[in-house]
LUMTOR-804614 format. One record per residue: residue in one letter; y negated, x, z of N, C-alpha, C in turn; residue number from 1. Coordinates in steps of 0.001 Angstrom, whole numbers. Example, Ala and Ser with C-alpha at 12.3 -4.5 7.8 and 13.67 -1.06 7.14 Angstrom:
// LUMTOR-804614
> code, n.north, n.east, n.up, ca.north, ca.east, ca.up, c.north, c.east, c.up, pos
> a, 5690, 13190, 7800, 4500, 12300, 7800, 3300, 13200, 7800, 1
> s, 2250, 12850, 7080, 1060, 13670, 7140, -30, 12900, 7870, 2
//
This chain:
// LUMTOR-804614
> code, n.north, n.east, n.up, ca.north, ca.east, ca.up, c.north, c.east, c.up, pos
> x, 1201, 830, 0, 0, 0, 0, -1257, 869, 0, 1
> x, -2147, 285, -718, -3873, 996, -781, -4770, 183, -16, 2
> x, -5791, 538, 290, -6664, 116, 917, -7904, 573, 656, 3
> x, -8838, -734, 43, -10218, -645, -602, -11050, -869, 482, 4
> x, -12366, -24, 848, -13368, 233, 2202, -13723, -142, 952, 5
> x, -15208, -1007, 1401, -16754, -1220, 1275, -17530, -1521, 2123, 6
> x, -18602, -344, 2025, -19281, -227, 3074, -20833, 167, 2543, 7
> x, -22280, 40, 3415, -23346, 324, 3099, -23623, 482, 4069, 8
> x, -25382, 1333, 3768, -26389, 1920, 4553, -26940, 763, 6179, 9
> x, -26368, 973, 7365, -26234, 244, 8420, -27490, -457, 8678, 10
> x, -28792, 881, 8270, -29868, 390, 8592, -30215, -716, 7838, 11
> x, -29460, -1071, 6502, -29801, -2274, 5667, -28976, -3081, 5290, 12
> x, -28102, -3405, 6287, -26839, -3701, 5552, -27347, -4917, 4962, 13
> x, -26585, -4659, 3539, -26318, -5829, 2350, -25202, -6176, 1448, 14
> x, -23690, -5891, 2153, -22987, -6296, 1793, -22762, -7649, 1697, 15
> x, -22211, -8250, 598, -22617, -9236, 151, -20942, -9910, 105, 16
> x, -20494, -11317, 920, -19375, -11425, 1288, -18467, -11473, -679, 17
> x, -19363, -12331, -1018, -19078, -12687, -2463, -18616, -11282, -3610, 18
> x, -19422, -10015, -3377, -18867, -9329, -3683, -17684, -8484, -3361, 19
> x, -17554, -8526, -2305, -16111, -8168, -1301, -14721, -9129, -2339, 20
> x, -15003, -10638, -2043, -13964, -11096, -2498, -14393, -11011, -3978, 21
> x, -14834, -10935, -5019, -14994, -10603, -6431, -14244, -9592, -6559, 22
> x, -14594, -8189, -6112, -13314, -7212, -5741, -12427, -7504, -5796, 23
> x, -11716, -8266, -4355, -10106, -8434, -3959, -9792, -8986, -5197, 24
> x, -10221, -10433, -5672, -9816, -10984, -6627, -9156, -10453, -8025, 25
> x, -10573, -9601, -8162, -10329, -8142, -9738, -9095, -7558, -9455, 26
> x, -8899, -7226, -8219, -7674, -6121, -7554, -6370, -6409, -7068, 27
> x, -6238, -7971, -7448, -5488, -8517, -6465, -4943, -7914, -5197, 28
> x, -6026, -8308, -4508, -5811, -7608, -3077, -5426, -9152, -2029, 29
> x, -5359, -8152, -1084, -4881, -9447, 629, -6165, -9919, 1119, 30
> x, -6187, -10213, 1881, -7545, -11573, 2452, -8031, -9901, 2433, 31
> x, -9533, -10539, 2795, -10765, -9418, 3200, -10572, -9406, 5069, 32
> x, -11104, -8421, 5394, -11137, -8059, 6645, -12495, -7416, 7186, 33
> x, -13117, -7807, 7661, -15050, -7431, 7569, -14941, -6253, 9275, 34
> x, -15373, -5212, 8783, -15298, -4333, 9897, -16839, -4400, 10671, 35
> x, -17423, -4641, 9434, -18724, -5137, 10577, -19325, -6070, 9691, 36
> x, -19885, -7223, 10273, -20618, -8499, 8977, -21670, -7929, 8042, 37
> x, -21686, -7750, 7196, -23032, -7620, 6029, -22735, -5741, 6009, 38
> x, -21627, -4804, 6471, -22144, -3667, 6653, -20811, -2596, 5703, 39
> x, -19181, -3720, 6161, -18108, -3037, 5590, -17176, -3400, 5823, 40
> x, -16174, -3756, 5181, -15152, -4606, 4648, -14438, -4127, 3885, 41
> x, -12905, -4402, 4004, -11855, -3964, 3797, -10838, -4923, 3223, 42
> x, -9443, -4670, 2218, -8566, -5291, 1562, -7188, -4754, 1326, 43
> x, -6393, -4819, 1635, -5110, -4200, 588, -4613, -4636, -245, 44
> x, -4254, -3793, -1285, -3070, -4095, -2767, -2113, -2867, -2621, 45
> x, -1889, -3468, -3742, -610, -2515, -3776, -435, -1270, -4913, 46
> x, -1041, -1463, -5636, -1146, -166, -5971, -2977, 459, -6594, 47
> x, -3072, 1610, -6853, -4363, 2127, -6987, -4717, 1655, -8288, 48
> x, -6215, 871, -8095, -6697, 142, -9406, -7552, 1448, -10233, 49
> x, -7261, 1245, -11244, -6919, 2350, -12507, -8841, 2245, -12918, 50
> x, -9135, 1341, -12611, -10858, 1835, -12768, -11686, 1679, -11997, 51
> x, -11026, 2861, -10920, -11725, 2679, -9325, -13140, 3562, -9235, 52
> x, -13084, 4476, -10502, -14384, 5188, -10687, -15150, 4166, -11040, 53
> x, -14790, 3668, -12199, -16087, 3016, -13162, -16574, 1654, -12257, 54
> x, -15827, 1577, -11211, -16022, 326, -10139, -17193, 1180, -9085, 55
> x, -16642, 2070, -8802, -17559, 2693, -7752, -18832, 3085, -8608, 56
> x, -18849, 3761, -9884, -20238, 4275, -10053, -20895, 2785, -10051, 57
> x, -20591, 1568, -10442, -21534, 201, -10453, -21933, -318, -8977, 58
> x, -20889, 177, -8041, -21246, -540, -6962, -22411, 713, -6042, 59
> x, -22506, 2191, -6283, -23187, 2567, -6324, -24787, 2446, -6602, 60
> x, -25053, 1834, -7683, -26377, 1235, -8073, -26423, -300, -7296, 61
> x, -25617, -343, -6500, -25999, -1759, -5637, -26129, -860, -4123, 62
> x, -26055, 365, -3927, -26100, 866, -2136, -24626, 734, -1992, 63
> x, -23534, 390, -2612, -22176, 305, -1844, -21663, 1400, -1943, 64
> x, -21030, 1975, -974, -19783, 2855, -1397, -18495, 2566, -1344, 65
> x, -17822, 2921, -2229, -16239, 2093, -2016, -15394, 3156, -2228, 66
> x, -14128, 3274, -1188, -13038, 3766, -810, -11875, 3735, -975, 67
> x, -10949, 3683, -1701, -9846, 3502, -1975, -8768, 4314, -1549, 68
> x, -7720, 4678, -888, -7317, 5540, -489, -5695, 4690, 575, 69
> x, -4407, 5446, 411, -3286, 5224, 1119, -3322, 4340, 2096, 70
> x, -3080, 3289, 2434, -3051, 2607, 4265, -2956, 3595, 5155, 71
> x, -1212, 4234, 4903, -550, 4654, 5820, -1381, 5727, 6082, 72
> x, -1209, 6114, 7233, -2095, 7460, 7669, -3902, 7649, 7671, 73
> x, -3961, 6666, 7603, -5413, 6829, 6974, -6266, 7285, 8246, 74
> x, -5576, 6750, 10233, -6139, 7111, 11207, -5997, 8620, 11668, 75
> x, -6440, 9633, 11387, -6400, 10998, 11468, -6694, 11697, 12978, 76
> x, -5858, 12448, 13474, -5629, 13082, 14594, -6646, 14428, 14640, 77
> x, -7379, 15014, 13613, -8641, 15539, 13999, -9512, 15609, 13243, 78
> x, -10401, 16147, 13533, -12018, 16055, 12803, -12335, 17282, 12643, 79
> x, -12608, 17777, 11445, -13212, 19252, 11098, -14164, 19056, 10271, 80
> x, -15266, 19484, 10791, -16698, 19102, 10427, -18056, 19824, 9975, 81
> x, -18431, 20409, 8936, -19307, 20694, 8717, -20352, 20654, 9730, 82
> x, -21590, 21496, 9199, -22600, 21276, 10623, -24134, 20932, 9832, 83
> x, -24915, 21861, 9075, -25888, 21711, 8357, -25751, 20104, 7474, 84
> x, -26632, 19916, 7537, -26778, 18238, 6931, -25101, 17533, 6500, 85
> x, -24687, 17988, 7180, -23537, 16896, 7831, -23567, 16088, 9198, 86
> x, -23733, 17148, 10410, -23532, 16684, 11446, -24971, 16400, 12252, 87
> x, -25827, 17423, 11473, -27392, 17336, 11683, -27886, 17382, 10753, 88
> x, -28910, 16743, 10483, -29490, 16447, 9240, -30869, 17643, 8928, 89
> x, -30569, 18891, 9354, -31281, 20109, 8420, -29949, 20826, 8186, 90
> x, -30735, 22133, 7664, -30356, 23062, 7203, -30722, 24217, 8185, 91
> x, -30381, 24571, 9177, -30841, 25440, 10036, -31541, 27003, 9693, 92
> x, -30766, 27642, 8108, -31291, 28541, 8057, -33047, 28335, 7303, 93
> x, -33082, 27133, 6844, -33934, 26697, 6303, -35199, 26530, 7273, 94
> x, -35105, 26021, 8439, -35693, 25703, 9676, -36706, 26934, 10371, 95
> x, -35385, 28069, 10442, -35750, 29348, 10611, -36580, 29548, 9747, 96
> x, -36388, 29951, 8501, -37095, 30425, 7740, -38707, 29473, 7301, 97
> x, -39171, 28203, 7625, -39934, 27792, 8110, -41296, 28192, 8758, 98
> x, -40428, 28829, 10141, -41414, 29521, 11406, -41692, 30818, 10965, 99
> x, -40135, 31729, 9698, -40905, 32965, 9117, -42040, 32995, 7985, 100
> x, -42632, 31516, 7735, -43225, 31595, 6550, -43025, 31454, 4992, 101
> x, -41181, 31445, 5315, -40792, 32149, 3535, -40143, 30839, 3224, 102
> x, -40222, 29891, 4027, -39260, 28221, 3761, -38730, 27614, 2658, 103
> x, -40092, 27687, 1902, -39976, 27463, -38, -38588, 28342, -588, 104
> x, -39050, 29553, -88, -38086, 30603, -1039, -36637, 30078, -414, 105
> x, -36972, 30016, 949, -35571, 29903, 1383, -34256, 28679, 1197, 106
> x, -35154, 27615, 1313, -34352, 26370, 973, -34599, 26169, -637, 107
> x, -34620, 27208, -1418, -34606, 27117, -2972, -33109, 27948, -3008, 108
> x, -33030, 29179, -2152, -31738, 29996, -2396, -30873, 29257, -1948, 109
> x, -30708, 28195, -143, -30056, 27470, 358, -29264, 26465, -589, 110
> x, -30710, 25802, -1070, -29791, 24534, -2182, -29326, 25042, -3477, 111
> x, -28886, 26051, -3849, -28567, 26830, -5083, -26818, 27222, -4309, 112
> x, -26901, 27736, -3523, -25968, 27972, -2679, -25136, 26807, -2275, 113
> x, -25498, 25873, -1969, -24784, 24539, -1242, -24275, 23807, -3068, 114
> x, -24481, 24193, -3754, -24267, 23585, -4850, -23504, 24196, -5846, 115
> x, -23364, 25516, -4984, -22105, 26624, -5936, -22556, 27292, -7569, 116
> x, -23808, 27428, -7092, -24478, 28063, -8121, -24450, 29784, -7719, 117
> x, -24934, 30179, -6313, -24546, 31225, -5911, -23636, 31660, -5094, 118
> x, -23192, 33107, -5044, -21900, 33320, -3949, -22803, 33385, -2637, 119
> x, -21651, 32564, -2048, -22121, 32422, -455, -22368, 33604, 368, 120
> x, -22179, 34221, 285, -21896, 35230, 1262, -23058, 36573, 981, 121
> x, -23546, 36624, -319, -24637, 36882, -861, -25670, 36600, -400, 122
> x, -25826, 35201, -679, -27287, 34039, -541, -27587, 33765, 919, 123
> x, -26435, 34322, 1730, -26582, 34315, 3143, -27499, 35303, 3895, 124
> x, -26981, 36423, 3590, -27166, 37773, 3845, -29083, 37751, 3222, 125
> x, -28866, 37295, 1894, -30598, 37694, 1522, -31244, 37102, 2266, 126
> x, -30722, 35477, 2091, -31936, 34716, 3597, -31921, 35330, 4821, 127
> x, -30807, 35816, 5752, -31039, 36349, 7117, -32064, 37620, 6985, 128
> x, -31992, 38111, 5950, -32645, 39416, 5887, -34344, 39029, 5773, 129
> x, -34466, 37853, 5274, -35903, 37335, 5502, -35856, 36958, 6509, 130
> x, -35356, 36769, 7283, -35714, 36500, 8748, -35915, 37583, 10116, 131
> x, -35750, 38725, 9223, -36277, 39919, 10284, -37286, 40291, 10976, 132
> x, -37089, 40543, 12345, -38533, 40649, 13290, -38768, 39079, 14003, 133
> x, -38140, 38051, 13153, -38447, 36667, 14181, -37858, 37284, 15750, 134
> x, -38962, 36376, 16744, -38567, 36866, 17931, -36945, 35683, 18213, 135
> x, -36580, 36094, 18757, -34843, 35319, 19548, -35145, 34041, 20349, 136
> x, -36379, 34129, 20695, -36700, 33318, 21484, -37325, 31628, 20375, 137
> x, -37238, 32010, 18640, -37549, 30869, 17935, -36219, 29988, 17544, 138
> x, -35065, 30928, 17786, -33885, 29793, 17734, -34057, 28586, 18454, 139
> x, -34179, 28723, 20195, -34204, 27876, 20894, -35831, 26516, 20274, 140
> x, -37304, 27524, 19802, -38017, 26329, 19567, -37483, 25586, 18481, 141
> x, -36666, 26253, 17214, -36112, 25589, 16071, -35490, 24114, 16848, 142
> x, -34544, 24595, 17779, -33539, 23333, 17728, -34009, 22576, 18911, 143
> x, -35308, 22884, 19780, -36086, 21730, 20732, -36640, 21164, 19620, 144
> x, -37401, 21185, 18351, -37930, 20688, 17539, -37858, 20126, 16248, 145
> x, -36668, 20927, 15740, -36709, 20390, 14317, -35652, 20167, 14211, 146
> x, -34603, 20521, 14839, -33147, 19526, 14724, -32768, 18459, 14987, 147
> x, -32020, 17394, 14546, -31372, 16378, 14920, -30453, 15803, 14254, 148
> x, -29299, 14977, 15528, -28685, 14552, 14929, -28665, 13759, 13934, 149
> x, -27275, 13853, 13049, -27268, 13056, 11792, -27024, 11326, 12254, 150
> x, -27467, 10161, 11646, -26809, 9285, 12345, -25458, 8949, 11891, 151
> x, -25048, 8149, 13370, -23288, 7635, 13665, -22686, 8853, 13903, 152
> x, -23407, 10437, 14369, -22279, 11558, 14678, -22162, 11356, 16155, 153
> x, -22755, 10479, 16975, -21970, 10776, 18320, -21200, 9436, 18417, 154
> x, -21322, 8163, 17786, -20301, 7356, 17284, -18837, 7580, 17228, 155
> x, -19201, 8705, 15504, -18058, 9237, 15038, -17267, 10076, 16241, 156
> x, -17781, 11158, 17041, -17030, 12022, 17925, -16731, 10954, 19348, 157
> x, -17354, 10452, 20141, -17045, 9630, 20801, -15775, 8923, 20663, 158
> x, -15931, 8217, 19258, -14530, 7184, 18451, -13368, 7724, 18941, 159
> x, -13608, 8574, 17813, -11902, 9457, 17174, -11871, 10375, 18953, 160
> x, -12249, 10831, 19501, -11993, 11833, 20862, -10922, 10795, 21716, 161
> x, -11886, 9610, 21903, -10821, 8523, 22946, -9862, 8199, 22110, 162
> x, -9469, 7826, 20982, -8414, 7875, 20418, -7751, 8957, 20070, 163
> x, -7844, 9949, 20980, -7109, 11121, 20753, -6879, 12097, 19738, 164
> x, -8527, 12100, 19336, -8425, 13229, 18265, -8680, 14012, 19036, 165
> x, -8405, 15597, 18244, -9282, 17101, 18025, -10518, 16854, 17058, 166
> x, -11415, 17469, 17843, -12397, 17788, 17168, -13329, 19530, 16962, 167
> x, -12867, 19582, 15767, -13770, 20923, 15609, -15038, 21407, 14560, 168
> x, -15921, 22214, 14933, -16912, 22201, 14048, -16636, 23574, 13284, 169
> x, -16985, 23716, 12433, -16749, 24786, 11248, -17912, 25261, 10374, 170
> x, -18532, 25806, 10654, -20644, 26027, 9771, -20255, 27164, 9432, 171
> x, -20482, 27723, 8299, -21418, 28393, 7281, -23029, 29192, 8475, 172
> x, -23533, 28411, 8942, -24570, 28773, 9689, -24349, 29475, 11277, 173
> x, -24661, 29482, 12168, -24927, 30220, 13224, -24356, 29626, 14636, 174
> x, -24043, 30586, 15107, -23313, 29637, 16656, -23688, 29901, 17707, 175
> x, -25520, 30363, 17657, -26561, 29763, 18553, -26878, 28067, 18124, 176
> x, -26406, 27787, 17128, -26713, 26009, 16609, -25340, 25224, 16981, 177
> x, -24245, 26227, 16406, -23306, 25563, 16457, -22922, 25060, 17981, 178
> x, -23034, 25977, 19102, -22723, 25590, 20323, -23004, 24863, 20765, 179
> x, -24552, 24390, 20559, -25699, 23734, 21037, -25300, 22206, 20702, 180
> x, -24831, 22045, 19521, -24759, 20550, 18325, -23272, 20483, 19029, 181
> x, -22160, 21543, 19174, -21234, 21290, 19731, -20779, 20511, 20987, 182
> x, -21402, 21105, 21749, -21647, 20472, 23216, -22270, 19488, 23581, 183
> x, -23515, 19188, 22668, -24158, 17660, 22515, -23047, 16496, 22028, 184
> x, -22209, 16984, 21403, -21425, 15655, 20417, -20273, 15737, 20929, 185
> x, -19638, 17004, 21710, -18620, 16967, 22096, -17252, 17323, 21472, 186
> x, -17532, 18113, 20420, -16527, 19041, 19646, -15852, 19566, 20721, 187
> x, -14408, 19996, 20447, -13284, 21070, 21233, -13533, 22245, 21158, 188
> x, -14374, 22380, 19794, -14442, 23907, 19473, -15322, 24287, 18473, 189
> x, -16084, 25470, 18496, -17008, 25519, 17107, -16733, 27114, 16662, 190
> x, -17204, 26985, 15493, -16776, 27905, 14296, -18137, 28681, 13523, 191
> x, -18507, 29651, 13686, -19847, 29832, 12812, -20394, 31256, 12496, 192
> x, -20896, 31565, 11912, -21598, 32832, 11924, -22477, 33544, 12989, 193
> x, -22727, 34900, 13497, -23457, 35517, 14678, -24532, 36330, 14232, 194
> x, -25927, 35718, 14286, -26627, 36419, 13737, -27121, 37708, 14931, 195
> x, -27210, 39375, 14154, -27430, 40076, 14803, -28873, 40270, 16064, 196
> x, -29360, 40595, 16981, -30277, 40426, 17754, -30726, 41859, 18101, 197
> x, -31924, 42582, 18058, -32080, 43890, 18667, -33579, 43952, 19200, 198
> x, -33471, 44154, 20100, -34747, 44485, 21427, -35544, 42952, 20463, 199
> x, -34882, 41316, 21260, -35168, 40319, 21695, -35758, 39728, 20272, 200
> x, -35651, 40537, 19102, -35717, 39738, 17877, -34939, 39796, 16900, 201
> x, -34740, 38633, 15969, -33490, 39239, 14672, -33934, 40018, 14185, 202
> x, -32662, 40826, 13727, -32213, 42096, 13223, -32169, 42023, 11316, 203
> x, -32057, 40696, 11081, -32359, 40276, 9488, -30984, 40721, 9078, 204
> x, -29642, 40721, 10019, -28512, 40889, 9250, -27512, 40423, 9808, 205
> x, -26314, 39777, 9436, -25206, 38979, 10574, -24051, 39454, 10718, 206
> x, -23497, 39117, 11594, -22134, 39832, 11958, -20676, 39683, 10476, 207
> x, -20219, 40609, 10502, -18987, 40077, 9687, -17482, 40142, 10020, 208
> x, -16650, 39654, 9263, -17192, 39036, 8031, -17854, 37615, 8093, 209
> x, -18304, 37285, 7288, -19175, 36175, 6951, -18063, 34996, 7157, 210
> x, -18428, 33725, 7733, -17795, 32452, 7295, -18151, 31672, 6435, 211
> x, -17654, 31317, 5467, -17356, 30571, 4195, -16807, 30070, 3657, 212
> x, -16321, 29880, 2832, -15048, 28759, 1981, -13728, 29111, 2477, 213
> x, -13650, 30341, 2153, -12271, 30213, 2721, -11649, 30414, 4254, 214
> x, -13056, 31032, 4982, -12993, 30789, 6500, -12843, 29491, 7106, 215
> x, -13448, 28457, 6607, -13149, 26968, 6762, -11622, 26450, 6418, 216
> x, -10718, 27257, 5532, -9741, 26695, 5152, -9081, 27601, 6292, 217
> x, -9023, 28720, 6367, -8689, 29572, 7498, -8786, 28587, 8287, 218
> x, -9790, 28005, 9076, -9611, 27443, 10372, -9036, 25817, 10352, 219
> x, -9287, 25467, 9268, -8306, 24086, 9127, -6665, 24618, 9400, 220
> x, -6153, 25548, 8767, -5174, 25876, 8832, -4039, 26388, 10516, 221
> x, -5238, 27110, 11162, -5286, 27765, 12455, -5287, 26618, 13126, 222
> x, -5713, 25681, 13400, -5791, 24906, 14493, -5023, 23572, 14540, 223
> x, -4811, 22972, 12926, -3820, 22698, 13000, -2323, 22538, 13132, 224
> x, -1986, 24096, 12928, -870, 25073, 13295, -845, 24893, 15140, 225
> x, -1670, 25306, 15412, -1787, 25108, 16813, -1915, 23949, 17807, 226
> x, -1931, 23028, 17613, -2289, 22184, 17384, -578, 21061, 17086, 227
> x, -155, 21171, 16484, 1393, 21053, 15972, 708, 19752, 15017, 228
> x, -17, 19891, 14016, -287, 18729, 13239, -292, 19457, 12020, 229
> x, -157, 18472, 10871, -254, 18671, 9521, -1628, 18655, 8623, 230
> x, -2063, 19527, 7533, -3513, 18793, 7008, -3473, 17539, 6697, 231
> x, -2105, 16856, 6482, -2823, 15277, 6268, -3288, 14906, 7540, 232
> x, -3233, 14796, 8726, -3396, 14613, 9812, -5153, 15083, 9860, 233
> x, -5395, 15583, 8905, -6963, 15859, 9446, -7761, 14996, 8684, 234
> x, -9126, 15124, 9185, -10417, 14053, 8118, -11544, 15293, 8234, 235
> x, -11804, 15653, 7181, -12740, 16786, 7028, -14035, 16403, 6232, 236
> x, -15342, 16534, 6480, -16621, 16380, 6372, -17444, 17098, 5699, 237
> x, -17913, 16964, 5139, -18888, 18381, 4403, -19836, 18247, 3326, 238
> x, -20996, 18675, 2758, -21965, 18129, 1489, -22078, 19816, 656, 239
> x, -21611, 21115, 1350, -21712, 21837, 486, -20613, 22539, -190, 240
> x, -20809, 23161, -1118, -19631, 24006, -2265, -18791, 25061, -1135, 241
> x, -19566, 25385, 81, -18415, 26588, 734, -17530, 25197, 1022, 242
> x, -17721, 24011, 1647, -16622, 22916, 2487, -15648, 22280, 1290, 243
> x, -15780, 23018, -101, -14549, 22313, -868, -13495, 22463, -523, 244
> x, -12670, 24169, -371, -11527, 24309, -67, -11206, 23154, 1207, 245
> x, -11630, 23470, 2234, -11557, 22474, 3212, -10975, 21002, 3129, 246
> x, -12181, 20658, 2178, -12154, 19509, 1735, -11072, 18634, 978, 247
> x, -10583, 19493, -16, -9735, 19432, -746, -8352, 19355, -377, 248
> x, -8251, 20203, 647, -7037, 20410, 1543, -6415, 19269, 2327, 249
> x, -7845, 18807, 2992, -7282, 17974, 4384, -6350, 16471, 3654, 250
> x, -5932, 15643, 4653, -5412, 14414, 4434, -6903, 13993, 3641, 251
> x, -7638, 13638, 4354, -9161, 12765, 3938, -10475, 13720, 3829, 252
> x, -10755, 14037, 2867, -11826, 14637, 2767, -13307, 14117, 2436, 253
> x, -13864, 13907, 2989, -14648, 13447, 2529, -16479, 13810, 2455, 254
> x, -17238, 13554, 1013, -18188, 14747, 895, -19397, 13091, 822, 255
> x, -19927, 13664, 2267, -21209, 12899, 2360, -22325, 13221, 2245, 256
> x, -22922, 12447, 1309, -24568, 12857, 1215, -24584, 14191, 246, 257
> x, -23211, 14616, -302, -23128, 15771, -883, -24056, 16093, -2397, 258
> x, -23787, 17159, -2604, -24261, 17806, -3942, -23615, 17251, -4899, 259
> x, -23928, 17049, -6263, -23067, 16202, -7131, -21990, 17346, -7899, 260
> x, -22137, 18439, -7343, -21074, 19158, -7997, -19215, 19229, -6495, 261
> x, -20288, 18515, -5661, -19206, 19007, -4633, -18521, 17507, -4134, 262
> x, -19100, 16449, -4315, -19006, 15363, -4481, -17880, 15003, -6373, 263
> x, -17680, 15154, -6866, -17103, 15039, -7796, -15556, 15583, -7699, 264
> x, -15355, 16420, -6905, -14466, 17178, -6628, -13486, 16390, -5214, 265
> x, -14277, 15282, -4643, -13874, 14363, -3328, -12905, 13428, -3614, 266
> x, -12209, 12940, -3174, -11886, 10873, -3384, -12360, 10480, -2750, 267
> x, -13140, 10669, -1195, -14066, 9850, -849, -15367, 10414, -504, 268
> x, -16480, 9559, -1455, -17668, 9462, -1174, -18509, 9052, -869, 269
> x, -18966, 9283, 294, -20099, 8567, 552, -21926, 8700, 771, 270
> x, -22532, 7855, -199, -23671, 8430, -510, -24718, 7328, 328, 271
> x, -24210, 5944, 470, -25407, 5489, 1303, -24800, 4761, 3160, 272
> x, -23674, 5290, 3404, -23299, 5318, 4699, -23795, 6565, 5536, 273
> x, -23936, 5649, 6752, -24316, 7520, 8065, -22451, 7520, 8051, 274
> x, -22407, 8944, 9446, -21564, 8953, 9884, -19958, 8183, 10102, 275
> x, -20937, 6875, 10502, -20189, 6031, 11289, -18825, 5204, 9602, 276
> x, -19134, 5667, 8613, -18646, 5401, 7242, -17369, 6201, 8245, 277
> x, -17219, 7237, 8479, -15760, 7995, 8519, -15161, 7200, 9254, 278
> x, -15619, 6268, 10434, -14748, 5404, 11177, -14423, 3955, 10682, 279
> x, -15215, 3734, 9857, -14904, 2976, 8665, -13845, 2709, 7715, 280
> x, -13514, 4157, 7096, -12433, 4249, 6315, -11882, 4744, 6811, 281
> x, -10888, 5025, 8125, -9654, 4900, 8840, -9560, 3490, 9647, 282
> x, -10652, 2571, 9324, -10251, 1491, 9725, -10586, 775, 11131, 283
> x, -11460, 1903, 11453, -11882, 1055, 12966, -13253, 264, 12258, 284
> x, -13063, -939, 13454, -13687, -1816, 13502, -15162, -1577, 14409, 285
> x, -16160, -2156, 13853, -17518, -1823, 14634, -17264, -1814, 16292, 286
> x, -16794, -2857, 16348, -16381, -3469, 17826, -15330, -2986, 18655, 287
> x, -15005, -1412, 17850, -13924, -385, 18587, -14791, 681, 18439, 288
> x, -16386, 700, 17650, -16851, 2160, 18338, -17269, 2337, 19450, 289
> x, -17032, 4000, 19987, -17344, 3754, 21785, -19010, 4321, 21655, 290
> x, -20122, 3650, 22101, -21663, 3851, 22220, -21714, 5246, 23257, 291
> x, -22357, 5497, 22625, -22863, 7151, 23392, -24215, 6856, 23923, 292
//
């Protein structure tokens, strides 16, 4: 059995009941099942309808996103999660580079990078290196000020934790952020890059080796090993080109808010849901998320 999610942007929801069942009908699917009224709604058939793209790019130009994907298994035993405009809605090295002045340049190399135009590990290294001489003490004003959470991420970790997930974070970026976003949301564990520090300011260079694409698959691999679970067993998160392997790997991958080169590469996408979309398509119901 399959199972078709439709779901939209919470702050507006406009799911429209009529289009839900227009769907089932097209799909011959089972009654509808509304996970939250006007917001996301659900169906099963039986097997995968053969123009589930050309369905989604239309329901797209209406705010919907739609999901299609296995019943079985669909409730996943952990969470491996991106951090930069996944779990918080900046880009941290971007942030930094902000307070150094060079912001333009920097979130021009950033989004070139997140889109797999450049090698990561490259485009990393040049931005930290513009960040030399910041005092140590602007990490902490970065993330009193310009960070925040993404919405539905303490939803999402709250959810899946009491139902007995793992949760781990996995960044590309820094784990003066990562700890910080970690411990706010309540991750098991975080994963990230160490930027160097010398007499109380950055050093403009980071520890190695670098984490990246395949460090993310590295640690999907590691912890689920440990862990005694399988990658289908995971639901993995992410909007840039290092989180494909990842992505690609897990049971449910899914690329939110992503780049359209990294998004193409997903089965599930979601472009006008927060967070709270991932608890969506494993099937919890509004009225089973736990409020933070």
């Amino acid at each position: 059995m399959f199972t078709a999610t439709l779901l939209t942007s919470p702050k507006a929801p406009s799911l429209a009941a009529s289009m839900v069942e227009n769907l089932r009908n097209a799909w011959g699917g089972g009654e509808a099942h509304w996970l939250a009224l006007g917001e996301a709604a659900e169906f099963e058939m039986a097997s995968m309808p053969g123009n589930q793209w050309d369905v989604w790019a239309d329901l797209q130009k209406l705010g919907v996103d739609l999901v299609v994907q296995p019943t079985e298994g669909r409730r996943k035993k952990m969470l491996l999660a991106d951090m930069d405009s996944t779990m918080i809605e900046q880009e941290c090295i971007d942030e930094l580079a902000e307070e150094a002045g060079v912001g333009a340049h920097v979130k021009d190399i950033t989004a070139k990078a997140m889109n797999g135009e450049l090698d990561f590990d490259g485009a990393l290294k040049e931005r930290v290196a513009l960040l030399k001489g910041l005092p140590e003490s602007i990490i902490s004003k970065v993330l009193a000020e310009r960070i925040s959470l993404m919405p539905g991420a303490k939803a999402l970790l709250a959810t899946m934790k009491a139902n007995g997930a793992y949760a781990a974070l996995v960044s590309g970026g820094f784990t003066a952020f990562t700890a910080k976003v970690a411990g706010e949301l309540g991750f098991d564990e975080n994963r990230a890059n160490t930027l160097h520090i010398e007499d109380g300011a950055l050093a403009g260079t980071v520890a190695m080796p670098i984490l990246g694409r395949e460090a993310k698959v590295q640690a999907l691999e590691e912890i689920t090993a440990r862990l005694s679970l399988t990658v289908q067993d995971v639901l993995a998160v992410g909007d840039g080109a290092n989180d494909l392997g990842m992505l690609t790997i897990a049971g449910s991958g899914v690329a939110l808010h992503a780049k359209p080169s990294v998004a193409a590469e997903c089965n599930i996408r979601i472009n006008h849901g927060d967070l709270t979309a991932l608890l969506f398509v494993q099937g919890y119901a509004k009225s089973e998320f736990i409020a933070v």
